[in-house]
N, C-alpha and C positions, 0 to 999 in steps of 0.2 A: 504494500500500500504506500502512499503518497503522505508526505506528513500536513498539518495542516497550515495555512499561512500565519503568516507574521511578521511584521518588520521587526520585533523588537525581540519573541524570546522563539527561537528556531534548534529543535531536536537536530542532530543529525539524520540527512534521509533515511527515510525506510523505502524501499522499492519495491515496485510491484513486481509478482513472481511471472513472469513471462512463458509461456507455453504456448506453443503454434492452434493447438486443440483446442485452449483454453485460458482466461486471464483472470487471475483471482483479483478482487479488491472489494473494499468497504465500501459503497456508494456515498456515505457522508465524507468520505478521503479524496474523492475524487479530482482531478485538478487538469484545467485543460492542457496540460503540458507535462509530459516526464521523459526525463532522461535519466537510464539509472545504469549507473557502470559502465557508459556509452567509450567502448573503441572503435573507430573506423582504422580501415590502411586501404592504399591505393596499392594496389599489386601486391607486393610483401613489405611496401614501408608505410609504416604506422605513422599515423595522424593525427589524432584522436585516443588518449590514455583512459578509461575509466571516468571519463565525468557524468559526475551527478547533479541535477540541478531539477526543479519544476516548477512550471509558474498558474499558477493560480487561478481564478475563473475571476475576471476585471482588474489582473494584473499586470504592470508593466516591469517586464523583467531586460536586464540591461548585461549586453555581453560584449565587456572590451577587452582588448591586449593589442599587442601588435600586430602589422601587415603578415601573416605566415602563422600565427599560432593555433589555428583551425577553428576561428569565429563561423566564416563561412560556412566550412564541414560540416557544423556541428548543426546549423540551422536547415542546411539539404537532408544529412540522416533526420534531422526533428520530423523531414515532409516525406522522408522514402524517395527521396529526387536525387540521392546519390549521379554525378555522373559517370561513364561508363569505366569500369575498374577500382569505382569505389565500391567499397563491402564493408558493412559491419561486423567485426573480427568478434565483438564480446559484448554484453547487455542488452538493452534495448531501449525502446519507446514506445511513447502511449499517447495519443490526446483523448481529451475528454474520456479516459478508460479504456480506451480501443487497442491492444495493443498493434502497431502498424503490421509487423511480421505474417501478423495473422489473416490481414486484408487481401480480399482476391484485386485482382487488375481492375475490376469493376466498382470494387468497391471504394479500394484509391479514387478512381477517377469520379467518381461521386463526392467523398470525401476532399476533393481539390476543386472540382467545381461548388459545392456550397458553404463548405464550413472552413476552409483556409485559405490564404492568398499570402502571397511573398512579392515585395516590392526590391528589388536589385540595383545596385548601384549605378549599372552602365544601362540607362535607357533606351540609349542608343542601337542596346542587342535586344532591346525586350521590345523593343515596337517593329513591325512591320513596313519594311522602308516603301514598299507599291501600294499600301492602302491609306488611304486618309486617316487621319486623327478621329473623325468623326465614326466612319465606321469602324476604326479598334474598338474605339468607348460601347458603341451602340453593342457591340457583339457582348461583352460582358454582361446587358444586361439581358440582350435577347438568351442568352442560353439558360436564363433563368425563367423566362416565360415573361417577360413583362412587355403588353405590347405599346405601349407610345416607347423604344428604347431610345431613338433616336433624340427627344425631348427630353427624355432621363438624364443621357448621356451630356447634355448640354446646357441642362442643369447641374450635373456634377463636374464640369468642367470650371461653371462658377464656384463653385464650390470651392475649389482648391486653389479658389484668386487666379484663375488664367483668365486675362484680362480681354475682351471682348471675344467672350466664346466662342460665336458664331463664324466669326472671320478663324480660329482654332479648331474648327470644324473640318473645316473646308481645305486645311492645310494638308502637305506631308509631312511629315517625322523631320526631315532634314531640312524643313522651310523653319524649325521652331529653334530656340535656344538649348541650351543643355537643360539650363533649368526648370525652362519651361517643357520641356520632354517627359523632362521628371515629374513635374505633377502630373502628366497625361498616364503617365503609368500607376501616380498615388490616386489617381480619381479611379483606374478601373481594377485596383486591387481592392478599392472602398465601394464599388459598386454594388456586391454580393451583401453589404453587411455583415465580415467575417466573423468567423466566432473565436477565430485564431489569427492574427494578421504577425506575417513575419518582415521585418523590415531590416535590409542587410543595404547598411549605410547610406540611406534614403533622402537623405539631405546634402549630398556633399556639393551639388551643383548649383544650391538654393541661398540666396542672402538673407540678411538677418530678418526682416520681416517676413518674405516669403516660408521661411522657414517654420517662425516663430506662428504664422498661422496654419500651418500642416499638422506644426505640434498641437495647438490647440486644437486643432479637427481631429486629431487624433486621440486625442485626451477627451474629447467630450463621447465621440463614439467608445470608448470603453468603460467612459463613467457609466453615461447613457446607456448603454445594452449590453453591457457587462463583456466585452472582447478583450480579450487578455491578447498582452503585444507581447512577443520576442525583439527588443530591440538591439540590433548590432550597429557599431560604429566606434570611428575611431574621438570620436568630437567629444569628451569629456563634460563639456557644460553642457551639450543635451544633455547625453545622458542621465547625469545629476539633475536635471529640470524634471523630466520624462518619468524617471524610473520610480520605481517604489525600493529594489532590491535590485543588486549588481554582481555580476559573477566577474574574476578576472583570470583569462587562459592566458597561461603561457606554455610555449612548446607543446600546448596538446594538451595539456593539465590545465586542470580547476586549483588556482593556488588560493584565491579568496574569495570570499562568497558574504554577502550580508546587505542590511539596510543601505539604500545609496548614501543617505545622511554620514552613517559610519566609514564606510570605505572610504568616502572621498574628502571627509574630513580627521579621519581617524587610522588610517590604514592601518594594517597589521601585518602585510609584508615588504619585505625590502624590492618588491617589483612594483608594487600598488603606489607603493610612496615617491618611486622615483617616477613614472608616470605621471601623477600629479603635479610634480616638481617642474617637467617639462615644461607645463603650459605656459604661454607667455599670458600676464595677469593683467593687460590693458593697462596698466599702470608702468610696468618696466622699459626701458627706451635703449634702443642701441648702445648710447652713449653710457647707460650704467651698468655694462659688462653682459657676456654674455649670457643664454637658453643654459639651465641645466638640460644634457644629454646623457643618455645611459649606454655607458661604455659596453663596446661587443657588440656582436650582433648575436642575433638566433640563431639555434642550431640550426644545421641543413638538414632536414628531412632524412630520416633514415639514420642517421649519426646516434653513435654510443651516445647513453645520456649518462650523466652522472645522477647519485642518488637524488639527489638537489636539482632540478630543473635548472633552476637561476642561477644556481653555485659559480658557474664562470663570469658569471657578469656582476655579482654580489660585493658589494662591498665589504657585507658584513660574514663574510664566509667564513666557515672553521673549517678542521681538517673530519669532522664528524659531518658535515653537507657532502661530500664528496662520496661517504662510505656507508652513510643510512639513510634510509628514505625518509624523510620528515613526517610526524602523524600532521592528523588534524585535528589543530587545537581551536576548540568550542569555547568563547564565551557569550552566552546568550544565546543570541542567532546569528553572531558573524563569526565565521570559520577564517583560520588562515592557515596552509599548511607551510609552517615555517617551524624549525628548530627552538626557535626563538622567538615567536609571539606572544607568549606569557607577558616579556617583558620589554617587546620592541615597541618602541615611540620615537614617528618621527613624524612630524607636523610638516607638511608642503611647504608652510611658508619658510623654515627653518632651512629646508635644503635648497632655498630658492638664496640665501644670501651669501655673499661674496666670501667663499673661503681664504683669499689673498692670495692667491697663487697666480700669478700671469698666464693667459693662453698663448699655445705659441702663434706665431705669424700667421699661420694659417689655417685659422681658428676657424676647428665646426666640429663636426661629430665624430666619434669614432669610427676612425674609417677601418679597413678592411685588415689593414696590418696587424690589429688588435684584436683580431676578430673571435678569439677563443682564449684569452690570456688574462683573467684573474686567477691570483693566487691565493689559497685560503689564506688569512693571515696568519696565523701561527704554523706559516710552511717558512717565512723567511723572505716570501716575495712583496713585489710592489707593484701597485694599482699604476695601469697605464695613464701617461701624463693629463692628459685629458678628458680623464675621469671625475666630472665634480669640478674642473678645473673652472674660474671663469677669466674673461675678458678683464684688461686693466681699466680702469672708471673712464678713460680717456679713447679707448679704442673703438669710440662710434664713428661714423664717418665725416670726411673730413671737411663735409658741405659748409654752404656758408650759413651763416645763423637765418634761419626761417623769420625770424622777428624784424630783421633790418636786410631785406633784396637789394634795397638801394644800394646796399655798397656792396655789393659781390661782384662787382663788374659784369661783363658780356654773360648774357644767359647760352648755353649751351646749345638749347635746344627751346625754339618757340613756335606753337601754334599760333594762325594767324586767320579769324573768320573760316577755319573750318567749319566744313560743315557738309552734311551726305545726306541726296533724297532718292531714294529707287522709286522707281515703277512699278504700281500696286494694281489689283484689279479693283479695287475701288478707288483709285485716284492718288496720285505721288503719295509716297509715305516719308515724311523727316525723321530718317536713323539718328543724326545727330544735329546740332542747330548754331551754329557759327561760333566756337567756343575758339577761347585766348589764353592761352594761359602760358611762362617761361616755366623752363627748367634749370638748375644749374649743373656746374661739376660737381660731383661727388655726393650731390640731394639725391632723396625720395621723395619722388612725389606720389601718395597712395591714391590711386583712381577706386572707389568703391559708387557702389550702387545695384539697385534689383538687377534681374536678367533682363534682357531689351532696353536697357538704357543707354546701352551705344556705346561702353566700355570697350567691346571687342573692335566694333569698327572704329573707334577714334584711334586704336591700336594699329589698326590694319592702314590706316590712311598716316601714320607717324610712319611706318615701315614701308610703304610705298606700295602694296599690297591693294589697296583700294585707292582710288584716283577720288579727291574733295570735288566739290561741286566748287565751279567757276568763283573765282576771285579768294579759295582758301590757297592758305600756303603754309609749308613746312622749313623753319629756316634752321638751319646750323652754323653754327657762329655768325649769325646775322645773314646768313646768304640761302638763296631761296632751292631747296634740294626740287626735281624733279616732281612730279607728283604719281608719274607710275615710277617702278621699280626700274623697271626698264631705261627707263630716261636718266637715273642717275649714275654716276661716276661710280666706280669702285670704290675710290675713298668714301663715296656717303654710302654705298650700302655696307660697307665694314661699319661705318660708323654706329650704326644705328640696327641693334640687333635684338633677337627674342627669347625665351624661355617661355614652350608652349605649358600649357594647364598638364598633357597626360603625354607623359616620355614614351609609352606604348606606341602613339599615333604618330610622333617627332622623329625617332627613330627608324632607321632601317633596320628591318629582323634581320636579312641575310648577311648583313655587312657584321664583320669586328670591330668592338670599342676602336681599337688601333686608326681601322680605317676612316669610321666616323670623324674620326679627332683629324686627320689626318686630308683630310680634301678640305675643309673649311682653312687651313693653311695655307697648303698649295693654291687654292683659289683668289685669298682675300690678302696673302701675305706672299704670294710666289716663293715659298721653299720648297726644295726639290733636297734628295736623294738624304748625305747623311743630317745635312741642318735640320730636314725635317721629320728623321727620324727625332734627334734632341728637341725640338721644338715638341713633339708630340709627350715624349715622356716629360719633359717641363711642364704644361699643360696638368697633364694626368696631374703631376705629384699636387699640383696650385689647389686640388678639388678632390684631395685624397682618396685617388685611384692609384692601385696597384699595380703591378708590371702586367699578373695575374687575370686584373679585370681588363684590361686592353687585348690579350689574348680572345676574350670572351665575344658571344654575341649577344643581342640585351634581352635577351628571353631567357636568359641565363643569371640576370642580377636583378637585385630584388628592386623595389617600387623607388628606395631612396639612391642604391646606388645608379638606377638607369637615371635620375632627375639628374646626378651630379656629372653625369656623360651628357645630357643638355646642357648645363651649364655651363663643360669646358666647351661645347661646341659656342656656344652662344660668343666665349669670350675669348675664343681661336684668332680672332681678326684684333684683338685688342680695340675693343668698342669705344667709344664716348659715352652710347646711350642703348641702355639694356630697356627693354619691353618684359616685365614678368606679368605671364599672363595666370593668373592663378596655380603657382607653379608649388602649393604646396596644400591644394585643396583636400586633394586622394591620399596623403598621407598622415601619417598615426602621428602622434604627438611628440615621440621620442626622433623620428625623421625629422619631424616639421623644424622641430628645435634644432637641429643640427643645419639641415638645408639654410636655415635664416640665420645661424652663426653662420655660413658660410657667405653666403652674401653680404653681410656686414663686412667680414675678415676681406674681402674682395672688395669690396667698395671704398674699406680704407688703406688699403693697397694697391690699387690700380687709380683711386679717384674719378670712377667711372660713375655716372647717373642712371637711377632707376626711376621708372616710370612702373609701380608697382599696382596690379589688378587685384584684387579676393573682395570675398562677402567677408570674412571675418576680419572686426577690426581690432579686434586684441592684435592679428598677426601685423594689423596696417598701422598700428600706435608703437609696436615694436619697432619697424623700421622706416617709418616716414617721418619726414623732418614736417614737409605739409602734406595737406589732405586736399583733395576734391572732389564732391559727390555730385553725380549725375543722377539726373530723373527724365524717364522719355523724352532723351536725346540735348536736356540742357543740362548746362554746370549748374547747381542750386547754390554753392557756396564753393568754398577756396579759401584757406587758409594756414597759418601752424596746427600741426597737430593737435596740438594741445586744448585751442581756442575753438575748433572745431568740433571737437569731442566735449569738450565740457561747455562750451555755449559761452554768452549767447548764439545759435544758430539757427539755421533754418528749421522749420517744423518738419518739413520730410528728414533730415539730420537726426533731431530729436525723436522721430518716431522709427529710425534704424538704431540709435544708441537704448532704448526703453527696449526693442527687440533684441538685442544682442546681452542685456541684462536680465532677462525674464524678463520682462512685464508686458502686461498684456496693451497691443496699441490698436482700437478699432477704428477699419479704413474699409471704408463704402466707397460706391459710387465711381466711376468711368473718367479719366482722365479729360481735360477741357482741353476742343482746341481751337484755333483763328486767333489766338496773338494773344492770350490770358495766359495768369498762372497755370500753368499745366499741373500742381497741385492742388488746382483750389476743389477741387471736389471729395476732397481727402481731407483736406488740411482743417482740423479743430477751430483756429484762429480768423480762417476766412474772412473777409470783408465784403459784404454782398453788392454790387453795383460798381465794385474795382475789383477786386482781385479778378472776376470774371471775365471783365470787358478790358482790362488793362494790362499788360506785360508789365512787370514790377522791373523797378531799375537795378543795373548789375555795374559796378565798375571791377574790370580784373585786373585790372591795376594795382588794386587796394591789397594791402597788405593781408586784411582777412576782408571778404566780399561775401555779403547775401542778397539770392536772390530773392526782394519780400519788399514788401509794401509795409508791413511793419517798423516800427520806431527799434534801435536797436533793445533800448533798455524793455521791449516788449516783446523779445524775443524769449524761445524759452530757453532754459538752460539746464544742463544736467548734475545735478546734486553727487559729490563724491563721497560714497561712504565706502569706505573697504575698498575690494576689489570693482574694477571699474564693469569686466564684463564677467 
């Protein structure tokens, strides 16, 4: 049997007894979710060790670790969707009591079409690239018997804020945004009214309010009609929003288990705490040293474990982690299987401050050299340097002060009335709308905003990738660069380079790291024969790749080492101006951390400018000196980071900082257009008979700039208590 829930006083599981004939259980134990002793392996290498976990009937149960630890695995065994060569080696599963083992092919496929749905991270494989948006949606709920589906479907398209439905209807899959793809797949996992909804990293394409209202949709459907979520991700602060209870895998194993409250403000293992420790806190800035990162990487699949999963990458290791299996020690309801959790305490915020120890030059995460090399301490060794190490106070980049432009001299890089209108079938649509703004050497400038705000193409048209509508321009060093690709000199397309969102897609599969790195030289730099062999391994060493991983092809290295082969490619030509286009969305928090010391240690070493993209602003308060948020296609504001995030700002600003903090921000109503705020039908504050009829004044010139009709001191502002997000 299933034990009963709890946030607060939880038995160790009791599992139910599993037999293909037959499944015993107490009906009052019953829980829509069990895994009990669950191993998978792909072929003969194991996956998947014995986890135990179940979730509850209006539960939302939260399962993180890093990119490889078998989150995924574990939520395909939960649905019997194993793909082909996965098999469940030992335990099993159950929803709602059923044990799945037991279910014919019929009965699965019953059990998939009404009582479960799983939302997937990559949209892009879960839609159908030749049929419309409309009829994906409508089929979900046809196969349920409902006949208006087509009006269902396009009422659940409002639903999940995809903004003028209709026109979303009508669309393909690759006409829509990432983000916006991703709700078309959260609307038709939500069509069924699941009784089990899985959702495996379901917001990573999503910005903060977009998100912030998924979660609430999602949270009322469970309140409301009792669906218990399996929720996977790497995003720490959902989770914690989201969850009631949080499990955390590493290598395959269940190391902690308990209330989200606890875990993530209490942990009890040395995995959990350092996890935590990663986050960057919306409060911390380039300039005050670096991301803690967690030295090592994960095992590779199939690899002797030692008794201690964690044992190689532990700080806190003895030479008894290496030679006994840790139990699992119960207090209350939160499990941690650590040696040492009786009496481990470590507070996040504790391992977040500066130990004094200098990073080196080319500060970021532990790269591959280290890749298996802690030593218990009472063996006599020493934790690799970059373990816990941080950034000296001074080592942020070396831009000029965001507070005072005027004296930074020549901007680097200026927009100049861009601005981009495509051809619609309902009549030109403005992607973007004549935006200005300078960059300098060695700034970030963080670009944030919802999907469809023209973040990608302002990107594309700075790269020369997209050609502005008549009279924009793109200068560098005062001089006006080409507006296709084509048209510019070598020197400006070296100059001015990218870092795509998913190194999957950036990537050549057939090619070697080596070669990768190695045409963007020869190309942009004309080295030939042995200079650019040395050039390529200088490169490598700059973005801690190993001789090893240049051997390799990128199907072969994981999520954070294929980002750091974009990023030497990016910086092969020795740039001016880097484009990061959400280059740290898909990855876990101990990557992320590492990826953004790397770009730091790069930006105050080369004194190269970023032009940086994400929904998350914790990650764009980290390294942006100023901010710029767009809304359907205008800049709303521009300014220091700082001044931006805490206000006064704009109301769309303030109703993305309220979403990036929890708080709930309600937004009605279809965007205004012919020359009005393009907020005002959102916007709290509105003024009826102006904002509508009036385009509110913008100078980008101004040191911090809003767009608003509002008085500044009647702007709102964001109140600091604690942590920012």
């Amino acid at each position: 049997m299933s034990f009963q829930h709890s946030a607060t006083a939880r038995p160790k599981a009791f599992c139910f007894f599993f037999s293909k004939k037959k499944t015993f259980f107490l009906a009052s134990f019953v829980t829509a979710l069990t895994l009990c002793n669950l191993s998978v392996a792909y072929g003969r290498v194991p996956i998947l060790r014995g986890v135990s976990f179940d979730v509850a009937a209006g539960e939302c149960f939260g399962l993180v670790g890093e990119s490889g630890c078998g989150k995924s695995t574990a939520a395909l065994a939960a649905l019997r969707a194993l793909p082909r060569g996965g098999r469940i080696t030992g335990g099993g599963v159950s929803i709602a009591g059923r044990d799945l083992a037991a279910l014919s092919a019929s009965g699965l496929r019953r059990l998939w079409a009404r009582d479960v749905s799983m939302v997937y991270q990559d949209p892009s494989r879960a839609l159908n690239p030749t049929l419309t948006v409309g009829a994906q949606v409508a089929e979900a709920f046809a196969v349920l018997g409902v006949a208006d589906a087509v009006a269902r479907a396009e009422a659940m398209l409002g639903t999940v804020q995809i903004p003028r439905p209709a026109r979303a209807m009508a669309a393909y899959p690759h006409q829509l945004s990432g983000g916006t793809q991703q709700r078309v797949v959260i609307a038709m996992a939500l069509a069924k009214d699941p009784k089990l909804l899985v959702l495996d990293e379901p917001t990573t394409g999503l910005d903060a309010t977009v998100e912030a209202g998924i979660l609430d949709l999602v949270d009322a459907l469970r309140r409301g009609r009792g669906t218990s979520v399996l929720l996977i991700s790497h995003n720490l602060r959902m989770v914690a929003r989201m969850c009631d209870r949080i499990g955390v895998l590493y290598a395959g194993s269940l190391v902690e288990l308990g209330a989200a409250s606890d875990i993530l403000r209490a942990p009890r293992h040395p995995y959990t705490a350092r996890l935590v420790a990663c986050l960057p806190d919306g409060v911390r800035r380039k300039q005050d040293g670096a991301l803690q990162t967690i030295a090592g990487q994960l095992p590779a699949p199939g690899a002797a474990m030692p008794a201690c999963v964690f044992a190689p990458r532990c700080d806190r290791a003895e030479a008894v982690c290496l030679t006994t299996a840790p139990p699992e020690a119960w207090e209350g309801g939160h499990m941690a299987r650590c040696h040492f959790a009786p009496s481990f305490s470590a507070a996040p915020d504790a391992l977040r401050e500066d130990p004094g120890a200098a990073m080196p030059e080319n500060a970021g995460a532990a790269g591959p050299e280290n890749a298996g090399a802690v030593v218990p301490k009472d063996a006599g060794g020493a934790m690799p340097e970059n373990a816990g190490a941080a950034m000296p106070k001074d080592a942020g980049a070396a831009g000029p002060d965001s507070l005072d432009v005027a004296t930074a001299g020549r901007p680097v890089l200026q927009a100049v009335g861009l601005a981009k209108t495509y051809a619609g079938s309902g009549g030109p649509v403005r992607a973007v709308s004549a935006l200005d703004f300078s960059l300098y050497a060695g700034q970030t400038l963080g670009l944030v905003g919802e999907s469809g705000s023209g973040k990608t193409t302002l990107a594309r048209m700075l790269l020369g990738l997209t050609a502005p509508d008549a009279g924009g321009e793109v200068l560098l060093d005062g001089k006006a660069m080409g507006a296709r690709l084509a048209d510019r000199s070598r020197a400006e397309r070296q100059a001015v380079q990218i870092i795509f969102q998913n190194p999957d897609s950036a990537l050549n599969r057939a090619h070697r790291v080596r070669r990768i790195l190695a045409r963007p030289l020869a190309h942009l730099a004309g080295l030939r024969g042995r200079a650019l062999g040395e050039a390529v391994a200088a490169l490598a060493r700059g973005v801690r790749l190993g001789e090893a991983q240049l051997a390799m092809r990128p199907r072969a290295l994981s999520g954070g080492l294929k980002q750091r082969v974009a990023i030497a490619r990016a910086f092969a030509g020795k740039p001016r101006v880097v484009i990061c286009d959400e280059p740290t969305s898909a990855l876990d928090v101990s990557v992320q951390a590492a990826i953004l010391n790397l770009l730091a240690g790069l930006q105050r070493r080369e004194g190269v400018a970023y032009v940086f993209i994400s929904h998350d602003l914790a990650v764009v308060r980290y390294l942006a000196d100023r901010i710029a948020v767009m809304y359907l296609g205008q800049m709303v504001e521009i300014g220091p980071a700082d001044a931006v995030l805490a206000g006064p700002h704009h109301p769309y600003t303030a109703a993305l900082v309220a979403a990036a903090r929890g708080q709930r921000e309600e937004r009605v109503g279809e965007p205004v257009t012919g020359g009005a705020c393009v907020f005002f039908a959102n916007c709290p504050w509105r003024i009826e008979g102006l904002c509508n009829v009036v385009l509110p004044p913008f100078d980008a010139g101004a040191v911090h700039a809003v767009r608003c009709h509002l008085a500044i001191e009647n702007l709102p502002k964001t109140e600091k208590k604690g942590l920012l997000f």
